[in-house]
DRENDO-436766 format. One record per residue (C-alpha): residue in one letter; x, y, z. Coordinates in pm, whole numbers, padded with zeros to 5 digits, always signed. Each point is the difference from the previous one (the first is absolute). Layout:
% residues N
aXYZ
...
//
This chain:
% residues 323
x-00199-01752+00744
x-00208-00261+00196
x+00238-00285-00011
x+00356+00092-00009
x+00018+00139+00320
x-00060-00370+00135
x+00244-00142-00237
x+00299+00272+00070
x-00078-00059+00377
x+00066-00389-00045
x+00297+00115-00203
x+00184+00248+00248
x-00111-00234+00308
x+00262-00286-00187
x+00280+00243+00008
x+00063-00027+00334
x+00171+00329+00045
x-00100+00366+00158
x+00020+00313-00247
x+00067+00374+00106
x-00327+00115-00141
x-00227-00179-00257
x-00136+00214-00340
x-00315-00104-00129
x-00210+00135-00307
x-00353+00113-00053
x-00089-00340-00159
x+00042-00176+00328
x-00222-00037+00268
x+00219+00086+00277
x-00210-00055+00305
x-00065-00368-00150
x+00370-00014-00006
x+00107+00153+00280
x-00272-00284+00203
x+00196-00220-00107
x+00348+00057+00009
x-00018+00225+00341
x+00316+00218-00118
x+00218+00109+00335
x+00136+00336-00258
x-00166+00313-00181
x-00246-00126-00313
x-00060+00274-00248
x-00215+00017-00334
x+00121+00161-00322
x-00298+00137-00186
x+00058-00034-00387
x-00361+00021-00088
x-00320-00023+00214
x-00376-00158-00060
x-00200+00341+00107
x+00116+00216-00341
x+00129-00276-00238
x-00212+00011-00314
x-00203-00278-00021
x-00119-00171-00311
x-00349-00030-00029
x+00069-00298-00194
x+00168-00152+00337
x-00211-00269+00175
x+00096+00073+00338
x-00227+00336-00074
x-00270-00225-00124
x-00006-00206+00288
x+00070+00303+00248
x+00315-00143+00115
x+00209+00290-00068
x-00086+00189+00329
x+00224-00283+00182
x+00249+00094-00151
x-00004+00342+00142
x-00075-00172+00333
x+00361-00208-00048
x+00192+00326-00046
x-00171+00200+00281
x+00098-00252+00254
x+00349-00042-00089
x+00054+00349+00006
x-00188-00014+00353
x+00235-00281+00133
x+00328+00106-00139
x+00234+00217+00219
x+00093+00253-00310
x-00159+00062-00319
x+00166+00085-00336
x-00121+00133-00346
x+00157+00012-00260
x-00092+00404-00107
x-00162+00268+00189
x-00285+00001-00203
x-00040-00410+00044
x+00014+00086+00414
x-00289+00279-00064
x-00218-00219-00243
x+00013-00273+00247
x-00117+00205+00263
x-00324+00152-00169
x-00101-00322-00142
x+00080-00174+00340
x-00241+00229+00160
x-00303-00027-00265
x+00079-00385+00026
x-00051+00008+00353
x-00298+00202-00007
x-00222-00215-00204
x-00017-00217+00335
x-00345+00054+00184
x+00200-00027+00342
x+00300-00044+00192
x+00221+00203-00280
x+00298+00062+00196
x+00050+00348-00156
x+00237+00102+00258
x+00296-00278-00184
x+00048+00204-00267
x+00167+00226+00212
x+00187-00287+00182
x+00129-00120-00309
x+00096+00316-00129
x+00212+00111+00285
x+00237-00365-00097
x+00007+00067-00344
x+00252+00167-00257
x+00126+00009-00366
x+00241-00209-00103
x+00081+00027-00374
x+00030-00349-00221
x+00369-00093-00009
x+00088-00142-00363
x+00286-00204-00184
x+00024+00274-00248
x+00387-00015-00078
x-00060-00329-00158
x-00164+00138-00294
x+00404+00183-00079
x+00090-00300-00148
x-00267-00016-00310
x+00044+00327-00082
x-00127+00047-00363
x+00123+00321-00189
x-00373+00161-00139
x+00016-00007-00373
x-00084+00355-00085
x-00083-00067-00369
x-00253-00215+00107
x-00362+00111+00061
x-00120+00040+00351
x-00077-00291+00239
x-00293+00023+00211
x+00056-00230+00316
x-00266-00243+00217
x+00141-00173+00281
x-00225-00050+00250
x-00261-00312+00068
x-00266-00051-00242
x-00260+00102+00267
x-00306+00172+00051
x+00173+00248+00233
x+00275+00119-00196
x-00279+00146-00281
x+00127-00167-00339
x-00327+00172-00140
x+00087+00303+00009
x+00361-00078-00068
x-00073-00163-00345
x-00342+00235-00070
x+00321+00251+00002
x+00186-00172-00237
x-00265-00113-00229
x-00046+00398-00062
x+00351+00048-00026
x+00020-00255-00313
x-00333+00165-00112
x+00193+00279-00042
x+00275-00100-00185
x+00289+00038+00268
x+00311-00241-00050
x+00072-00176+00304
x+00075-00368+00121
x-00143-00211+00318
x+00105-00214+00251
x-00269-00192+00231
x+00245-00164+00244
x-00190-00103+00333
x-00181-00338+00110
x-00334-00100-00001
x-00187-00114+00280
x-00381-00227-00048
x-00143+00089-00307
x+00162+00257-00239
x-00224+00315-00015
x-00147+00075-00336
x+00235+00309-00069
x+00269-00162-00048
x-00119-00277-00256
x-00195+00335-00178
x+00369+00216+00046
x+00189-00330-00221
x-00257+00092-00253
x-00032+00378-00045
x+00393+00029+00075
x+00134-00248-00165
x+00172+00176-00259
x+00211+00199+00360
x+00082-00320+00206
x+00289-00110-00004
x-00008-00236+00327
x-00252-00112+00176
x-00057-00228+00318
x+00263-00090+00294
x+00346-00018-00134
x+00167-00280+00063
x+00324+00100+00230
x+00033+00305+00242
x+00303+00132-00274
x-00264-00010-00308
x-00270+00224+00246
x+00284+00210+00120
x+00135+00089-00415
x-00392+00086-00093
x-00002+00256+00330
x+00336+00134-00150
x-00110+00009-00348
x-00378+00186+00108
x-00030+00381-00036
x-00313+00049+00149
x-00242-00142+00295
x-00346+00099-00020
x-00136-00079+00330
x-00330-00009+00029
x-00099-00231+00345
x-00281+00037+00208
x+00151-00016+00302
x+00393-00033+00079
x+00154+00010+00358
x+00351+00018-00100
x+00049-00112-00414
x+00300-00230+00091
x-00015-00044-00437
x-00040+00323-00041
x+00333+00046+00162
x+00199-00254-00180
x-00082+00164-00299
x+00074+00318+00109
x+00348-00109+00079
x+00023-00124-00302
x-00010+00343-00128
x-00380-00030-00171
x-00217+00321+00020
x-00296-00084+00210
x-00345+00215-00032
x-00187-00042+00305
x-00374+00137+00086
x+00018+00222+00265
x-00121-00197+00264
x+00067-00306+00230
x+00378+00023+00165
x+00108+00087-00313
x+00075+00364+00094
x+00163-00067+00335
x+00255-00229-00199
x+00071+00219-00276
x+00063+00336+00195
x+00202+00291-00100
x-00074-00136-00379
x-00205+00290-00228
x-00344-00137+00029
x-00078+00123-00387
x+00268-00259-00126
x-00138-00322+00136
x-00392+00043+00200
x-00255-00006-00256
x-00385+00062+00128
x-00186-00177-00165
x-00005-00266-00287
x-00028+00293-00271
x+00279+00179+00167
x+00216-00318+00002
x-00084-00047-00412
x+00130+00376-00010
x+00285-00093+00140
x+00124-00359-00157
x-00072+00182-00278
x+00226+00287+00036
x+00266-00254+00127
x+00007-00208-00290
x+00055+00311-00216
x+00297+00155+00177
x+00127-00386+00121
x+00369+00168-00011
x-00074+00285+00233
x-00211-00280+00231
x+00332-00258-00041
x+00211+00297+00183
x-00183-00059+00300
x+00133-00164+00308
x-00174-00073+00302
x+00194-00324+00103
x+00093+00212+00352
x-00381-00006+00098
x-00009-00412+00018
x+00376-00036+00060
x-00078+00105+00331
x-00207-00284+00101
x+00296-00278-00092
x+00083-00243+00272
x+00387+00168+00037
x-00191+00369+00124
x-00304-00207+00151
x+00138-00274+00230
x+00183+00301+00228
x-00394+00138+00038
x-00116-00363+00091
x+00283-00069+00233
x-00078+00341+00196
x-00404-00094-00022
x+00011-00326+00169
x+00286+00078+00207
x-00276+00282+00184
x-00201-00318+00051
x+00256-00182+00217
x+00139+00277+00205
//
């Protein structure tokens, strides 16, 4: 976030050419970038996640050494200097917003309270776009005489809550229930404890674990998975989350986050859970009746979000933006 923006610039400045409209992301610092290219069109920022609300580790050492807050700093700026602002979910646009303001209040002067508003009037929701179709061609008939498989395929990161995710499993296996795992994901720096711990106490359920080796082997384990217990302390969209929905897996999702602007018109008893007790309740029940959870289908509620449906919503977006 502090560099790239001078190494893009040096980039785009070599291609010698003039675009319609340039589309940045959160991670770059745009007025850096903008400095130094001097664009002649419409620059907009894409917000996938943002520095205010994200989770942070208190393991991390930019909190340690209080560099964290720049961070913040990077994002408000960009959002300041671009001429329109997209989010990726309703609830991402309102989360940056409130933690926006309480970021700009810690200042002792000078805040600037009023750009909150400014900003807001130029931004929108823009829903992530995904190459979903691509997953059609691994399709991977579930094995219905085979016990349940319990799905992980996120990043091995403090923000996604393995904790709770395995401290959920763990009591699952206490209890006798049948089931298989998959821990599909990558890790980034050091591997949190829960997951060396998980190999341990579940060994006896895992039956892969670790980043598979091809796109086609990750796409067959989201085919072959019956259930997602998601259990992340903060999501802004769950672009996993979706490509294991369309692969027809049963996700259980805490009410909370942007899960329940996503998953609308869906009966909330089937898939929010409350609580971590409430989500044991329910794994529970789902591993017992696995054939009544199998005849679920809500490959419709991600389908949506596939490039082929998406690209005519981006086209009409930016298309605003030069008219």
């Amino acid at each position: 976030m502090h560099g790239g923006a001078v190494t893009l610039a040096k980039r785009f400045n070599k291609l010698g050419f003039k675009p319609d409209l340039i589309l940045t992301t959160d991670m770059l610092n745009l007025p850096v970038f903008q400095s130094l290219i001097k664009p002649t069109c419409p620059v907009v920022i894409y917000f996938h996640e943002n520095q205010f609300t994200y989770p942070w580790s208190p393991a991390d050492k930019d909190v340690e050494l209080q560099r964290d807050k720049h961070y913040g700093f990077i994002n408000y700026s960009s959002a300041l200097s671009a001429d329109h602002v997209y989010f990726n979910s309703q609830f991402h646009l309102d989360s940056f917003f409130t933690g926006l303001e309480d970021f700009l209040r810690q200042f002792p002067d000078y805040r600037e309270i009023q750009n909150i508003e400014f900003i807001k009037k130029k931004s929108s929701v823009l829903n992530l776009g995904m190459d979903l179709n691509k997953f059609d061609n691994y399709i991977v008939t579930k094995e219905t005489h085979e016990p349940p498989l319990i799905l992980w395929n996120h990043r091995w990161e403090y923000d996604k809550n393995p904790d709770t995710f395995f401290n959920v499993l763990e009591k699952l296996s206490i209890k006798g229930m049948v089931f298989q795992l998959a821990i599909l994901g990558e890790e980034f720096n050091n591997q949190l404890p829960c997951f060396s711990r998980a190999q341990k106490k579940l060994k006896k359920h895992i039956v892969q674990c670790g980043f598979t080796k091809s796109f086609e082997d990750y796409a067959k384990w989201l085919w072959k998975a019956d259930i997602l217990p998601v259990t992340s302390n903060q999501d802004f969209f769950g672009g996993s989350i979706m490509e294991a929905v369309y692969c027809q897996t049963i996700p259980f999702l805490p009410r909370r986050l942007t899960y329940p602007e996503l998953f609308q018109g869906i009966d909330n008893q089937q898939i929010f859970y409350e609580d971590e007790s409430n989500l044991l309740e329910k794994l529970t029940d789902a591993i017992q009746n696995i054939a009544d959870l199998r005849n679920r289908n809500y490959q419709a509620i991600a389908a949506k979000y596939d490039w082929s449906k998406m690209v005519k919503v981006y086209d009409r977006e930016l298309m605003k933006l030069l008219n």
